[in-house]
C-alpha positions as CSV (number, residue, x, y, z in Angstrom):
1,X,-23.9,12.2,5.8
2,X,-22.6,9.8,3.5
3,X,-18.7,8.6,3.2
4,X,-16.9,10.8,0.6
5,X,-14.9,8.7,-2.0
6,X,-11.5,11.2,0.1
7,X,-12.9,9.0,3.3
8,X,-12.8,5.6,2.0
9,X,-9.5,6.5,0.4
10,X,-7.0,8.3,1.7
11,X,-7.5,8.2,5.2
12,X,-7.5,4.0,5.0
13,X,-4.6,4.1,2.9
14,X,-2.9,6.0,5.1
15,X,-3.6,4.3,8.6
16,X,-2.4,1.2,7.3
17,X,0.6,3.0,5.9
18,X,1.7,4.4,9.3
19,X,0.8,1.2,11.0
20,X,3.3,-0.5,8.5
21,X,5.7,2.3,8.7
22,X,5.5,1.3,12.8
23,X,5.9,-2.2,12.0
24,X,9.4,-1.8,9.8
25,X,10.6,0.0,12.6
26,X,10.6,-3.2,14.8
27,X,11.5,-5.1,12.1
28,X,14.6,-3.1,11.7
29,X,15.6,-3.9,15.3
30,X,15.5,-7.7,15.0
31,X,18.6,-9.3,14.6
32,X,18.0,-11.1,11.7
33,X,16.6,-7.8,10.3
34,X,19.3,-7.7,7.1
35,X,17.9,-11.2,6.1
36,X,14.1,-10.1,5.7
37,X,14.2,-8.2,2.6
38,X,13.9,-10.9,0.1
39,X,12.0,-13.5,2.7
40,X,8.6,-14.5,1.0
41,X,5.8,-16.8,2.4
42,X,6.2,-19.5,-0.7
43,X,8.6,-19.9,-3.0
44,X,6.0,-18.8,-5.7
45,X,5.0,-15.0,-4.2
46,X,6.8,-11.8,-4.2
47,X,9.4,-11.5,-1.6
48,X,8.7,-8.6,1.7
49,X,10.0,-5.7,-0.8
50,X,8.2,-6.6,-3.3
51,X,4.6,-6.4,-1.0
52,X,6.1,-3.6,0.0
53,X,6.4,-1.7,-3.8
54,X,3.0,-3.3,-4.5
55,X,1.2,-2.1,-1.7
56,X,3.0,1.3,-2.4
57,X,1.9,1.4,-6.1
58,X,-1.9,0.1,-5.2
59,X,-2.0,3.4,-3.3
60,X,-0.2,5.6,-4.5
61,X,-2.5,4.3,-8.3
62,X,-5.5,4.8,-6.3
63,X,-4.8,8.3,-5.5
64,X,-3.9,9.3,-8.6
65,X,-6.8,7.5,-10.5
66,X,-9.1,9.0,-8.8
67,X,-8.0,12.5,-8.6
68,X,-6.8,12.4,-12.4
69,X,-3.4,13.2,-11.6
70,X,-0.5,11.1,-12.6
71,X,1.4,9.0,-9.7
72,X,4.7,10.0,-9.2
73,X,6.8,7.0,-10.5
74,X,8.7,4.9,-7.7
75,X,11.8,2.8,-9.8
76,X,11.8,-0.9,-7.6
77,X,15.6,-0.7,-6.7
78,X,14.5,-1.5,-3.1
79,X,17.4,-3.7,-1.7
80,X,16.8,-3.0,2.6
81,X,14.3,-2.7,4.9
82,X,15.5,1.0,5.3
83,X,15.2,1.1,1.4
84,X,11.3,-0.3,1.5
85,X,10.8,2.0,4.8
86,X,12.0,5.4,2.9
87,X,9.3,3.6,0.3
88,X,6.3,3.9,2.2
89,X,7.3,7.0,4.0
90,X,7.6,8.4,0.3
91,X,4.1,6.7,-0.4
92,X,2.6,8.5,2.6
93,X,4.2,11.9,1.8
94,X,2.8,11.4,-2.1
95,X,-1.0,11.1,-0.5
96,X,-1.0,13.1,1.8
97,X,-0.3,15.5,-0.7
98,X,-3.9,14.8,-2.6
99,X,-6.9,17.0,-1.9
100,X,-9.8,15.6,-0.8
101,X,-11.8,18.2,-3.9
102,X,-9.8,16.1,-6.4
103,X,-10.9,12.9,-5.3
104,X,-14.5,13.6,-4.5
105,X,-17.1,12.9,-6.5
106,X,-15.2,10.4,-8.7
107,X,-17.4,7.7,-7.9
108,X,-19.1,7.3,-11.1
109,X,-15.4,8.1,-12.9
110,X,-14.2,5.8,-15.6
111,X,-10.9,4.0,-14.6
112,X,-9.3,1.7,-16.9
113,X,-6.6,-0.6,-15.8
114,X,-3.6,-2.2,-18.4
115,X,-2.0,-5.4,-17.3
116,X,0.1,-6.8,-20.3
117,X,-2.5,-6.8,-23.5
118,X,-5.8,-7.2,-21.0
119,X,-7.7,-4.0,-19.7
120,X,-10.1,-4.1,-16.7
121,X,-12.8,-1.0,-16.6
122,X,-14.3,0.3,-13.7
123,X,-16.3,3.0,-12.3
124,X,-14.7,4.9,-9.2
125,X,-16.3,3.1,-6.7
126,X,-15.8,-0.2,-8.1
127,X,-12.5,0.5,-8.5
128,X,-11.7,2.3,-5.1
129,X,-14.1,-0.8,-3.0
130,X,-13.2,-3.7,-5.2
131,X,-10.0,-3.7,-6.5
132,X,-7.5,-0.9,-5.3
133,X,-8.2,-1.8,-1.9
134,X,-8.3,-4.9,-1.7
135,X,-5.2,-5.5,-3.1
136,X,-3.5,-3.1,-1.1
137,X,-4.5,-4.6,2.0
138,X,-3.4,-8.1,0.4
139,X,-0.2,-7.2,0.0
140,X,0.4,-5.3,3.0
141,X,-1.4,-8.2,5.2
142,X,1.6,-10.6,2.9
143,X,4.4,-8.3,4.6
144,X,2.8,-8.2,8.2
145,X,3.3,-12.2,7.8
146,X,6.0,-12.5,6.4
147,X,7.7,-10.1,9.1
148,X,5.6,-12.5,11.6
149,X,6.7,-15.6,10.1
150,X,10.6,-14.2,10.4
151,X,9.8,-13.8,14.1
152,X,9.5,-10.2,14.5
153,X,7.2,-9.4,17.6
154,X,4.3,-8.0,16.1
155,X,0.2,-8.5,16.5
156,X,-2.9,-8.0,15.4
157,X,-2.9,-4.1,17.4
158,X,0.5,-2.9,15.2
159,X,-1.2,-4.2,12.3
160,X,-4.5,-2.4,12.9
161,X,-3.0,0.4,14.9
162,X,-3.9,2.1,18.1
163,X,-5.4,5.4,17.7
């Protein structure tokens, strides 16, 4: 049986959600936890809470897109770790709450995405396989590093998880 557009969706967005949910946890028990908010890898990228609203809004977007619903609109007044952790549990609660009917079948869906003045059109599938996840997984893989980087004990098995 082939993977349903729900499968290569929800399910992946969610995994990595928990695992990163998991991850903030021992983040918040370091002791230089309060300073990790606005640490970034280079002085030229978004700082943890920012990966941490992208990575929300790339799934959160996907969801939606898909299914034709609107994404409930997160405001980025993120200051904490505990701030960005209520973020993705908020994400998670948001898809979880899609139906797997109102994303299937949207592979061949028109999806039209606004940056500024430019517009980038896709079909489901394009969409879903080469843009929505991709960058979610960037900016997600950006806050397991930077978390890393900050010395938080974390490895390869919290980012992929262990179920």
């Amino acid at each position: 049986m082939p993977i349903s557009m729900y499968q290569a969706s929800v399910p992946v967005f969610l995994r990595a959600l928990n695992n990163l949910s998991v991850i903030f946890e021992k983040a918040a028990a370091h002791p230089d936890a309060a300073a990790f908010a606005e640490a970034r890898l280079a002085p030229d990228m978004l700082t943890l809470i920012g990966q941490i609203q992208r990575a929300s809004d790339s799934a959160k977007g996907a969801a939606a897109r898909l299914s034709g619903a609107d994404a409930p609109s997160f405001a980025d007044e993120e200051k904490t770790l505990a701030d960005a952790h209520a973020r993705i549990k908020k994400t998670i609660d948001y898809i979880k709450s899609v139906p797997a009917s109102a994303i299937d079948g949207s592979e061949e869906k028109r999806i039209t995405l606004k940056a500024g003045n430019s517009e980038r059109h896709f079909t489901g599938r394009d969409y879903l396989l080469g843009f929505a996840i991709p960058n979610f997984f960037f900016h997600v893989a950006i806050a397991y590093a930077i978390l890393r980087h900050k010395g938080v004990e974390i490895g390869k098995m919290d980012y992929l998880g262990r179920s």
